[in-house]
C-alpha positions as CSV (number, residue, x, y, z in Angstrom):
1,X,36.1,-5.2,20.5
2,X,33.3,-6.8,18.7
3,X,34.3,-8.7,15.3
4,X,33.7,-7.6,11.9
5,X,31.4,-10.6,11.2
6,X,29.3,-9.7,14.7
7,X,29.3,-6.4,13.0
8,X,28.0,-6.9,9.9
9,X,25.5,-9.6,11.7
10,X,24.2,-6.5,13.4
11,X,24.1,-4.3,10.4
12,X,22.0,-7.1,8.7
13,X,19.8,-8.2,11.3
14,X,19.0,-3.9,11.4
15,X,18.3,-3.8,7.9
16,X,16.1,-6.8,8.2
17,X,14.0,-5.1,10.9
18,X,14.1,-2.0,9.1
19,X,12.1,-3.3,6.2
20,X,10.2,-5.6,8.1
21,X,9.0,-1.8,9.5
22,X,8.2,-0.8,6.0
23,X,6.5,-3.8,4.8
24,X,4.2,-2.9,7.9
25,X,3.7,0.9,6.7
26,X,3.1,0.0,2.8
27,X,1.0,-3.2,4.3
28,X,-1.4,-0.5,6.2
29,X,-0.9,2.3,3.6
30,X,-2.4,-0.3,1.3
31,X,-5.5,-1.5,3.4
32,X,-6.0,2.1,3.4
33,X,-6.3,2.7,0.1
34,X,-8.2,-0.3,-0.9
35,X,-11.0,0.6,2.3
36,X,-11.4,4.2,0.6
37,X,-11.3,3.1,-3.0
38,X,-14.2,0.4,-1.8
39,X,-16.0,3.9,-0.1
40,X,-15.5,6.1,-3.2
41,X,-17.0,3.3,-5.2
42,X,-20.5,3.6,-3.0
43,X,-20.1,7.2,-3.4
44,X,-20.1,6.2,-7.3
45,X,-22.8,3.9,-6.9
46,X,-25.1,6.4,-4.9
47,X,-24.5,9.0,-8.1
48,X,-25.4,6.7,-10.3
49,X,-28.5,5.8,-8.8
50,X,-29.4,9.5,-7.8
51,X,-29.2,10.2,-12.0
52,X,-25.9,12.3,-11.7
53,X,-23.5,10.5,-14.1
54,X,-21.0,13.7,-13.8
55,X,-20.7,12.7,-9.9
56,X,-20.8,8.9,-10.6
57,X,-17.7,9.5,-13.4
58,X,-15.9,11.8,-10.8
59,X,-15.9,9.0,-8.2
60,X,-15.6,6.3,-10.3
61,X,-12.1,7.9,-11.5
62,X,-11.3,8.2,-7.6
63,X,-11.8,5.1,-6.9
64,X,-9.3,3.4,-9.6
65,X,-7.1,6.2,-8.7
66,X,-7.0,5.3,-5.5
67,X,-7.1,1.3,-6.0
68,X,-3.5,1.4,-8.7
69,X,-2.0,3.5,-5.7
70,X,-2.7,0.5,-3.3
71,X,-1.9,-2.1,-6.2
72,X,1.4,0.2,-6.0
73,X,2.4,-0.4,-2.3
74,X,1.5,-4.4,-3.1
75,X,3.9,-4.5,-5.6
76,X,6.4,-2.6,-3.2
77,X,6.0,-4.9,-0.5
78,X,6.6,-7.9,-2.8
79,X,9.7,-6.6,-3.9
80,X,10.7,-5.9,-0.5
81,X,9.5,-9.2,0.9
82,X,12.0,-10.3,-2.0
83,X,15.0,-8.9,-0.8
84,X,14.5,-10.6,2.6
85,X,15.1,-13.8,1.3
């Protein structure tokens, strides 16, 4: 019979790893996001230089679209990375 404080050592020492998983999946969602936002600003860039402001707008939207939703998962992880202390 284990003890209820081995028990709920357990549980936390789970939960710990648990979001030490998720820090990991926001961490490379993030990367992610911040490699294609980088890409989509090129793609902006090329636009821009081929005389298509339409395409260079299009992209250039993208591309902060895409950069808040990494900025998001960074602020995720900090909260999480929070609650671990």
């Amino acid at each position: 019979m284990t003890s209820p404080l081995s028990a709920e050592l357990v549980a936390s020492r789970q939960r710990k790893a648990a979001t030490q998983r998720k820090i990991g999946l926001f961490q490379a969602m993030a990367d992610t996001l911040f490699i294609r936002a980088d890409e989509q600003e090129r793609w902006r860039e090329a636009c821009a230089a081929g005389n298509n402001p339409d395409g260079a707008g299009t992209w250039q939207r993208l591309a902060n679209h895409t950069r808040n939703e990494a900025h998001e998962y960074v602020r995720r992880i900090d909260r999480l990375q929070e609650n671990l202390r």
